[in-house]
C-alpha distance (Angstrom), angle and dihedral (degrees) to the residues before:
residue distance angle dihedral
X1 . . .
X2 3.64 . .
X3 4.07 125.9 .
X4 3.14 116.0 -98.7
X5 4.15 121.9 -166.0
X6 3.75 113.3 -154.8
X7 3.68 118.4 -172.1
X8 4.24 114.9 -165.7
X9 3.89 85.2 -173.5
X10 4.30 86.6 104.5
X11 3.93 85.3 75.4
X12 2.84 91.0 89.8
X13 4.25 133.8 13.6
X14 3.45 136.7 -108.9
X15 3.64 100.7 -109.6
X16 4.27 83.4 54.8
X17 3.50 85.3 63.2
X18 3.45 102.1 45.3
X19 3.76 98.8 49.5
X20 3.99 94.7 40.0
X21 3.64 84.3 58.5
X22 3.60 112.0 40.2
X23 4.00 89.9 36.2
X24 3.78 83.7 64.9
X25 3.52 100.4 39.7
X26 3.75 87.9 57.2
X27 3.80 98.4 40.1
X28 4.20 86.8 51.0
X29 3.33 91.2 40.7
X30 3.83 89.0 50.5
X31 4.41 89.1 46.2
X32 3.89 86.0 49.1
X33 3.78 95.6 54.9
X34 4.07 90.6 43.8
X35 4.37 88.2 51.2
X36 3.93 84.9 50.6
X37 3.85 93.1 48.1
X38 3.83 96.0 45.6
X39 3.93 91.8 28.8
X40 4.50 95.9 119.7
X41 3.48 98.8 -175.9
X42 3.75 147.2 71.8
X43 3.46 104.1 -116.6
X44 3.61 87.6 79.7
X45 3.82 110.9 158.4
X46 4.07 131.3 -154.7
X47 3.46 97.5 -171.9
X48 3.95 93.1 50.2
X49 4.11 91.5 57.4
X50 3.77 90.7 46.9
X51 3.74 84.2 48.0
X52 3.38 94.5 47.3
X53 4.39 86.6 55.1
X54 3.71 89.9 49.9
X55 3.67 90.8 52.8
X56 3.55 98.7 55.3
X57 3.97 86.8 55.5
X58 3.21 103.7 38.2
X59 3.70 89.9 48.7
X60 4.51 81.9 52.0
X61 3.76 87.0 61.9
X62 3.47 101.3 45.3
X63 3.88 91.0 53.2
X64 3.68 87.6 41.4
X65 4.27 90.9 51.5
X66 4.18 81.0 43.3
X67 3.42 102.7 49.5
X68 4.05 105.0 146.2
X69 3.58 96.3 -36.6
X70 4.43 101.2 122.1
X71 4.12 79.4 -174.8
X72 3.68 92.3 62.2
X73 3.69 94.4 33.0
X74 3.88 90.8 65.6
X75 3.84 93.2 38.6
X76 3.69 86.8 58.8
X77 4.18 98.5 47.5
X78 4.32 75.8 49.1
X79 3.41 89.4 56.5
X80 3.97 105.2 46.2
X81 3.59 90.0 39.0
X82 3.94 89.6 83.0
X83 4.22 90.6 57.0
X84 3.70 120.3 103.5
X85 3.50 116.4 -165.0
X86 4.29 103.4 -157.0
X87 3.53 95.3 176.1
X88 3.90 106.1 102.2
X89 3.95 119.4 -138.9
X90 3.68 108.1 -114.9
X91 3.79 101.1 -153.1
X92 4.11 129.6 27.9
X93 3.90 85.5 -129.3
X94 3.66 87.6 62.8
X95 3.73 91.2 68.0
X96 3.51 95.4 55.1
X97 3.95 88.3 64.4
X98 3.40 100.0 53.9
X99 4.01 90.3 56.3
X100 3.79 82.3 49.0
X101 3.38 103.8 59.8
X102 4.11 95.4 28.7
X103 4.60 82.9 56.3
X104 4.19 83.0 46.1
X105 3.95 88.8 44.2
X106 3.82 91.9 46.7
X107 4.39 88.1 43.8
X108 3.51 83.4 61.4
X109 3.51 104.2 45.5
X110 3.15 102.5 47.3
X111 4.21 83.0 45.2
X112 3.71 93.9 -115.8
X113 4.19 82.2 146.3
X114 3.66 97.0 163.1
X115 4.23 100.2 47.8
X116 3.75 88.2 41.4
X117 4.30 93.2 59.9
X118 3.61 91.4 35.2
X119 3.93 99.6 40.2
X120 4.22 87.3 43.9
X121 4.20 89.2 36.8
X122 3.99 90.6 50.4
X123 3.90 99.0 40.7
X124 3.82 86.9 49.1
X125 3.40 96.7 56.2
X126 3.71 96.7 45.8
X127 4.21 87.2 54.0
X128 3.65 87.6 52.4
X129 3.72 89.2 48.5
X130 3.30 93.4 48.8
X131 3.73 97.6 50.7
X132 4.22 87.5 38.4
X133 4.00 90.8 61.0
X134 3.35 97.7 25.9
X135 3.83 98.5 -127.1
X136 3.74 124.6 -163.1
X137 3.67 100.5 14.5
X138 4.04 127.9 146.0
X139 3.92 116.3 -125.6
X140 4.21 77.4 -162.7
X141 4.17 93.4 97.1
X142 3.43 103.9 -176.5
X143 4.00 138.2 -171.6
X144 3.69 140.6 -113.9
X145 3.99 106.8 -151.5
X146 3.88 122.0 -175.8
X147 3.98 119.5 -170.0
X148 3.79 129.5 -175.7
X149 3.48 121.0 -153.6
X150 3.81 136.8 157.8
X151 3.37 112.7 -88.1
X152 3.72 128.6 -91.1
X153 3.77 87.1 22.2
X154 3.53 105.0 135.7
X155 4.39 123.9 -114.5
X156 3.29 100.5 -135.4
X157 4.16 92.5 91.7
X158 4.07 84.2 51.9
X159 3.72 90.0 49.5
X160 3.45 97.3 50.0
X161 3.85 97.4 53.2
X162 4.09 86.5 52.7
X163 3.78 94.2 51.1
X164 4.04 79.6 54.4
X165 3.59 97.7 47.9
X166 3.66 104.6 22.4
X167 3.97 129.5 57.2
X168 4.47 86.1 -148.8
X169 3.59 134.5 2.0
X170 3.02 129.4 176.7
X171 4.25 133.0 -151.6
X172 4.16 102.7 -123.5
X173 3.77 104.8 170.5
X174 4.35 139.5 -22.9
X175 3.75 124.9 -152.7
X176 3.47 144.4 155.1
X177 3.73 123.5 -103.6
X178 3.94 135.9 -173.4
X179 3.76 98.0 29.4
X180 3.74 92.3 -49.8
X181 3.42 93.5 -51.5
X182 3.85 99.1 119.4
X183 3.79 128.7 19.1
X184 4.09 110.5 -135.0
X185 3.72 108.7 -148.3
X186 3.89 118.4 -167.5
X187 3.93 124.8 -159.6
X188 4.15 133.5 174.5
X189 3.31 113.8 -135.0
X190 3.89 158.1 174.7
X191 3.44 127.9 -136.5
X192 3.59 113.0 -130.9
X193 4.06 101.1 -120.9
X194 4.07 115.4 -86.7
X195 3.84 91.1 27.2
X196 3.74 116.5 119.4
X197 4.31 122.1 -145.0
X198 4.13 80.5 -116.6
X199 3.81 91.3 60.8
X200 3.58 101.4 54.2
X201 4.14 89.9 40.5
X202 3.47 88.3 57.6
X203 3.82 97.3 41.0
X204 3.72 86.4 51.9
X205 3.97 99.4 41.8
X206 3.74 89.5 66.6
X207 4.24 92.3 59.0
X208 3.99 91.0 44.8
X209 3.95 97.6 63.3
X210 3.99 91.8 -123.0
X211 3.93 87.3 -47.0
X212 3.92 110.7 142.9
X213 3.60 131.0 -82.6
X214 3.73 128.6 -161.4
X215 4.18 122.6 177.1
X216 3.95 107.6 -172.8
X217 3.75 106.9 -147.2
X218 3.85 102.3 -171.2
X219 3.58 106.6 -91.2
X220 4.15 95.6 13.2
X221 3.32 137.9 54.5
X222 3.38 122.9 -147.7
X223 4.37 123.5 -171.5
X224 3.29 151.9 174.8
């Protein structure tokens, strides 16, 4: 019986494939350069952006290799059903990008040109907006504050220094570190206004015994 090569790449034409692919190359591209412009904090990631472009194609091809086949639609969940992805996401707002360029990726695969460039233009915009203004943030700034005493020491010297310093506080978790050595005792709290992260370290150094301090000030840290 002799060999016979099919290829089911004539579904569609060349010029489907090139546009479904470059479209969302460019439109990822274009959501990975708005994340790094209204990306705030340091865990800023290179390799997650260029992710996030390879994605968006990625997810093209697989739409275009799907098409309106169910039978190849269920052999692919099959297939990517054995991946693990290890690699935790830092931030929630991360998440929200890969949907964004996997619904672009799938726009253009499925050669839905015009809702993928306006659905990826009109999210983008709002992001940058977002960032721009600001929206939705909290003028409450609180602080994380980490105290190590000996254990079976009693709080009530840590909690008197934070109703000095702080205007609440509040007691978030206690455990023992160093083999039991130490006990690590976590609060939130908020600086009363005109106090400094130094003044409360100090404050709180001299009820510890020379045991460390550590006040978490959103994007610092600050110890003792």
């Amino acid at each position: 019986m002799p060999f016979e090569f099919q290829d089911l790449s004539g579904t569609f034409s060349v010029g489907d494939i090139a546009l479904a692919m470059s479209l969302s190359f460019l439109l990822s591209a274009m959501i990975g350069w708005v994340y790094r412009f209204t990306h705030r904090n340091v865990s800023y990631s290179q390799s997650y952006v260029q992710t996030l472009v390879i994605l968006g194609m990625l997810i093209s091809l697989i739409m275009l290799v799907v098409g309106s086949n169910i039978a190849r639609a269920f052999a692919l969940v099959g297939a990517l059903s054995v991946v693990r992805f290890r690699n935790a996401i830092k931030e929630t707002r991360d998440v929200g990008f890969i949907f964004l360029v996997m619904g672009v990726g799938m726009a253009c695969g499925t050669r839905f040109y015009l809702l993928a460039v306006v659905a990826a233009v009109t999210i983008s915009l709002i992001i940058v907006l977002m960032y721009r203004f600001n929206w939705f943030a909290s003028n409450v700034q609180r602080q994380v504050v980490k105290v190590q005493v000996p254990p079976g020491s009693h709080t009530d010297h840590i909690q008197d220094v934070l109703i000095r310093f702080t205007s609440e506080f509040e007691l978030v978790s206690m455990e023992t570190i160093r083999g039991g050595a130490l006990t690590e005792i976590m609060y939130t709290v908020r600086l009363k206004k005109g106090t400094e992260p130094a003044d409360l370290i100090n404050a709180l150094a001299e009820r510890t015994g020379g045991q460390r301090v550590t006040v978490l000030t959103g994007y610092d840290q600050t110890d003792l």
